[in-house]
C-alpha positions in Angstrom: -121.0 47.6 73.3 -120.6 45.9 69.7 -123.5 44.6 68.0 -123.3 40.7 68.4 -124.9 38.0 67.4 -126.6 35.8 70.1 -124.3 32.9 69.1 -120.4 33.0 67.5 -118.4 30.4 65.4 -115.8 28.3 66.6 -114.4 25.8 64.3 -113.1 22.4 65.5 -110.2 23.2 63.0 -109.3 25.8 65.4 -107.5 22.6 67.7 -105.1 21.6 64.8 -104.1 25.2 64.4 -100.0 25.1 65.8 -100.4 29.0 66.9 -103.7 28.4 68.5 -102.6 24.7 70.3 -98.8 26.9 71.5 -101.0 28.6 73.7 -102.0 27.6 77.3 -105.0 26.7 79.3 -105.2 29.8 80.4 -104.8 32.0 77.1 -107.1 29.7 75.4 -109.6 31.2 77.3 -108.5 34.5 76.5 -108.9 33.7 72.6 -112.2 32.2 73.1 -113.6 35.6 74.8 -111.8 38.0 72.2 -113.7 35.6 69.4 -117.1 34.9 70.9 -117.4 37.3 73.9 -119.7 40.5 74.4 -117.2 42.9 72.8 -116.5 41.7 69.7 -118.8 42.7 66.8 -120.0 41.0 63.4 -116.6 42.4 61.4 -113.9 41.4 62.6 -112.7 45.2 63.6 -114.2 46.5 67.2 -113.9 48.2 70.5 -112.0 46.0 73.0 -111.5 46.9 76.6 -108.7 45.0 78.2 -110.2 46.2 81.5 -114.1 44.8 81.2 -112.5 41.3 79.6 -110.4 41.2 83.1 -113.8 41.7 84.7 -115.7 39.3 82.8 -112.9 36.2 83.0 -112.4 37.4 86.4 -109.0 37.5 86.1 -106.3 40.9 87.2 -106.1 43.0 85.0 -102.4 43.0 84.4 -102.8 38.9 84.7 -105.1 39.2 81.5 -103.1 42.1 79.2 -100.3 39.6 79.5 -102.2 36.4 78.1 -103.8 38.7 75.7 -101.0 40.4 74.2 -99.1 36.8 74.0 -103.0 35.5 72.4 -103.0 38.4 70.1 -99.0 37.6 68.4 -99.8 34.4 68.4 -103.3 34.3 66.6 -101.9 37.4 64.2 -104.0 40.2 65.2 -103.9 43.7 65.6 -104.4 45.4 68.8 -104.4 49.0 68.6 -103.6 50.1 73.0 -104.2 53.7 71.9 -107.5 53.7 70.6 -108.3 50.0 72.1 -109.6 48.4 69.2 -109.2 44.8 68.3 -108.5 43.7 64.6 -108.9 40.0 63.0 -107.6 39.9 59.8 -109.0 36.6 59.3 -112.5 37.1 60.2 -114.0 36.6 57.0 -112.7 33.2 56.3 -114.5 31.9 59.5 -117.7 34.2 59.3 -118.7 34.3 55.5 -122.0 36.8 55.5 -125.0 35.2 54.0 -125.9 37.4 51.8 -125.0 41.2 51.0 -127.5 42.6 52.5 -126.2 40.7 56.3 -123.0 41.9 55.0 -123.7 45.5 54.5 -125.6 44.8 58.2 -122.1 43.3 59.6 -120.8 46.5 58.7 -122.2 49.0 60.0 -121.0 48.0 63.2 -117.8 49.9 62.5 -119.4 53.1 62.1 -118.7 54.1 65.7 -114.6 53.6 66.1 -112.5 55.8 66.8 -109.6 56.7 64.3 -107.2 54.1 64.0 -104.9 52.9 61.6 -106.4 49.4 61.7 -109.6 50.8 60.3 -107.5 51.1 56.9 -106.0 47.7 56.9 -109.6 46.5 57.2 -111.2 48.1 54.2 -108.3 46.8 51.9 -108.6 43.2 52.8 -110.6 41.4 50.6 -108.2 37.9 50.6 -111.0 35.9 52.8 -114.2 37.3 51.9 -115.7 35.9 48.8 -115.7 37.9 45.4 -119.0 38.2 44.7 -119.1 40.3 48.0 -116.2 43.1 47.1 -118.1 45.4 45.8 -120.6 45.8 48.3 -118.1 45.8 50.8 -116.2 48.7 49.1 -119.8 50.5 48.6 -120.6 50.4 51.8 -117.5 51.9 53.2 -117.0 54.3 50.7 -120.9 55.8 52.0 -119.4 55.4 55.2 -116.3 57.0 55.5 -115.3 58.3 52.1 -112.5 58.2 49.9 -110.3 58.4 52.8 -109.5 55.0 53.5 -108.7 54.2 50.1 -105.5 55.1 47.7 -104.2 53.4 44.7 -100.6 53.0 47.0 -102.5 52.0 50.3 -104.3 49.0 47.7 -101.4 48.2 46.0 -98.9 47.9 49.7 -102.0 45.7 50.6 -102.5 43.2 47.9 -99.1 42.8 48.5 -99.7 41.5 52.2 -102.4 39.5 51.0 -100.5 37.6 49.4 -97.3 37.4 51.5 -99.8 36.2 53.9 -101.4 33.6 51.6 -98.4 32.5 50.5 -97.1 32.1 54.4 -100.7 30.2 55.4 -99.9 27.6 52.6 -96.1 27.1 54.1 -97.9 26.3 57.4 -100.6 24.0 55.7 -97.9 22.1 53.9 -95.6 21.9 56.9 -98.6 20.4 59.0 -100.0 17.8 57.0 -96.3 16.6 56.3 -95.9 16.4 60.1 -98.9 15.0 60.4 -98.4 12.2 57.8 -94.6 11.5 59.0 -96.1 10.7 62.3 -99.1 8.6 61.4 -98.9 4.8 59.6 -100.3 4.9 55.9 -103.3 2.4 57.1 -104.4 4.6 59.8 -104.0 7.8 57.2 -105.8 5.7 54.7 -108.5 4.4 57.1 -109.3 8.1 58.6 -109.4 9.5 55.0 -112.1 6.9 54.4 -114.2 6.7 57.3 -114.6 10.7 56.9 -116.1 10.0 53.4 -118.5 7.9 54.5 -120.9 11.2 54.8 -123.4 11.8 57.0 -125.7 8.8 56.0 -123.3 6.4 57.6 -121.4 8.0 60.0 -123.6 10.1 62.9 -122.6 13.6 63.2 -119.7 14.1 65.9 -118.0 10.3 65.2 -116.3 11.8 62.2 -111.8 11.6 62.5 -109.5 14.1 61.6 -105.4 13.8 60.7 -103.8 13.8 62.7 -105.4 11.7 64.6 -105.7 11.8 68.8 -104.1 9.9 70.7 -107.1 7.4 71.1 -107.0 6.6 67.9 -103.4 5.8 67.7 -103.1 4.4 70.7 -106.7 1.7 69.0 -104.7 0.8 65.7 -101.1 0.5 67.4 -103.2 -2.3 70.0 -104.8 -3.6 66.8 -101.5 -4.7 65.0 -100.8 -6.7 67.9 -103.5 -9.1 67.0 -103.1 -11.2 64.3 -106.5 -11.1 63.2 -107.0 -7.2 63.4 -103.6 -7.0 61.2 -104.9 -9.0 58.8 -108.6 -7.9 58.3 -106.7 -3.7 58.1 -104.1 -5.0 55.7 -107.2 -4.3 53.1 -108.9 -1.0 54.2 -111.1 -0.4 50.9 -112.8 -3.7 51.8 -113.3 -2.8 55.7 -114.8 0.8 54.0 -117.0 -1.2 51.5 -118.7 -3.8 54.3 -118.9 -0.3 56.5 -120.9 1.2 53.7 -123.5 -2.2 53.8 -123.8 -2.4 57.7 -127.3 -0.6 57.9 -127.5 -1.9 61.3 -124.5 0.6 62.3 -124.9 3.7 60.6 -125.6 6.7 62.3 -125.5 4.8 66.1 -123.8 7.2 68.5 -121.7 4.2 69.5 -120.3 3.3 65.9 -117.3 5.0 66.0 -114.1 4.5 64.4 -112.3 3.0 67.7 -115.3 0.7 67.9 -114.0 -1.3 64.9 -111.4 -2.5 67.0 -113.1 -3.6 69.8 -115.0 -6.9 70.6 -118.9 -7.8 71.7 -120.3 -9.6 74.3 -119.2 -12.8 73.1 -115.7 -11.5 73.1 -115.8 -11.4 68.5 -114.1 -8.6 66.7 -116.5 -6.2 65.6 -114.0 -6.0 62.5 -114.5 -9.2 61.6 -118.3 -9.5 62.7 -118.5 -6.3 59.7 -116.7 -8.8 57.1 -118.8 -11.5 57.7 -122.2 -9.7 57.1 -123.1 -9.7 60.8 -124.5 -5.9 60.8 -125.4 -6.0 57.4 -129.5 -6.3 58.2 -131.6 -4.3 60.1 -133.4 -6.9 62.1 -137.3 -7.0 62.8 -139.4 -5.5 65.8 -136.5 -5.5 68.0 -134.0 -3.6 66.0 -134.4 0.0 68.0 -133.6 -3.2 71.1 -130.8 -4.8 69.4 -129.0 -1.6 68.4 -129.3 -0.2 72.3 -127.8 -3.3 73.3 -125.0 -3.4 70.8 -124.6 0.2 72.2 -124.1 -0.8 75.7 -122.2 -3.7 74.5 -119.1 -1.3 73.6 -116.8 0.4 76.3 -113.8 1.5 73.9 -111.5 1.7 76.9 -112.0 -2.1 77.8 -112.1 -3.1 74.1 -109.0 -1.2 73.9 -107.1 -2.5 76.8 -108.3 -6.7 76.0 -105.8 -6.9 73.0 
């Protein structure tokens, strides 16, 4: 069995990735056990039995080499059936090691495989781990395995993958945020873009919005041009940012979110415009930890949504 961490990685990025999101339900799942489950190792490069992942997911075996073969083109990685090892080419870019010597401890891991082409491919790419790691990394597999998995051609054929492969992952990030932008209206863009560089301080950790944004929050500003008042107080998004940045009484609720801004208290106000007029501005007195509960409770983002 590889040598694994107790815990693995997962980036929310991962759900705006197009290969990852082409997948289904089911093949999801199969990603999620190749990257986080007990065979993978600390490298990126490890033993992988098709027939103990069946076993573990529960699923038949030729049920699971058919969502792993399709999870394995579509995430661009290397499966070698002969010698059954796994290969992420992209492991470094999500797993950066600490320090060199967790990386020299990442990989020794690999000392164990069996021959396989893939082991090659590994040891000449460098394009996601940092510089100031290359050398040890080259070190450390030349005490391990020699000159053997390194030429002059082999680098050369490799660098130019690299950056085919760069050059490709740019194409993709390009073509995404375009599609992203040519579906989204330019206050929304401009309001997510904001309320993510609010930092930490102001907005609590998990309320943060990405682009392109879900449905939810499409579906919040779309209701919110329909009222007059909403349209007029996110004609001016710096200024809703700047009176976000003085509400003290909001910042880092659970409940302050982004949809919250268009929803309404108890007294059926805009929060919007309750934030222009200085209304969470203050902290309040003995009953503040109270008040905020209650402006908490106050909120139910699929009523506020559904009263415009």
């Amino acid at each position: 069995m590889a040598n694994q961490a107790s815990y693995a990685k997962i980036y929310a990025v991962l759900w705006h990735s197009r290969k990852f999101m082409a997948l289904t339900a089911d093949e999801k799942e199969v990603a999620f056990y190749c990257m986080t489950g007990p065979q993978r190792d600390q490298a990126g490069i490890f033993c992988f039995s098709p027939g103990a992942a069946s076993e573990h997911l529960g699923t038949k075996y030729e049920t699971f080499l058919k969502r792993f073969r399709k999870v394995v083109s579509a995430m661009e990685w290397e499966y070698d059936e002969s010698a059954r090892v796994l290969y992420m080419p992209m492991w470094w870019k999500w797993n950066a090691p600490y320090n060199h010597n967790v990386l020299k401890g990442n990989l020794k891991t690999i000392c164990d495989l069996p021959k396989t082409p893939l082991l090659k491919e590994f040891a000449l790419n460098l394009t996601y781990l940092n510089e100031t790691y290359h050398q040890t990394f080259r070190q450390t597999l030349h005490q391990t395995f020699g000159e053997t998995l390194f030429t002059q051609e082999q680098e050369q054929r490799q660098e130019q993958r690299q950056e085919q492969r760069q050059e490709q992952e740019q194409e993709q990030e390009q073509e995404q945020e375009a599609a992203g932008a040519a579906g989204t209206p330019a206050g929304l863009t401009e309001l997510i873009r904001g309320w993510s560089d609010l930092g930490p301080d102001i907005v609590k950790k998990g309320n943060g919005a990405l682009l392109p944004p879900s449905q939810a929050a499409t579906d919040a500003w779309n209701r919110g041009q329909r009222d007059s008042e909403l349209r007029e107080v996110f004609k001016d998004i710096p200024a809703v940012l700047g009176v976000i940045r003085k509400a003290k009484f909001c910042h880092r609720e659970s409940w302050f979110t982004l949809p919250w801004l268009f929803g309404k208290n108890r007294n059926g106000e805009l929060n919007a415009v309750g934030l222009l007029n200085g209304r969470y501005e203050k902290l309040g007195g003995k009953n503040e930890r109270s008040n905020r509960s209650q402006a908490g409770a106050i909120y139910d983002e699929q009523q506020h949504l559904e009263s415009f």
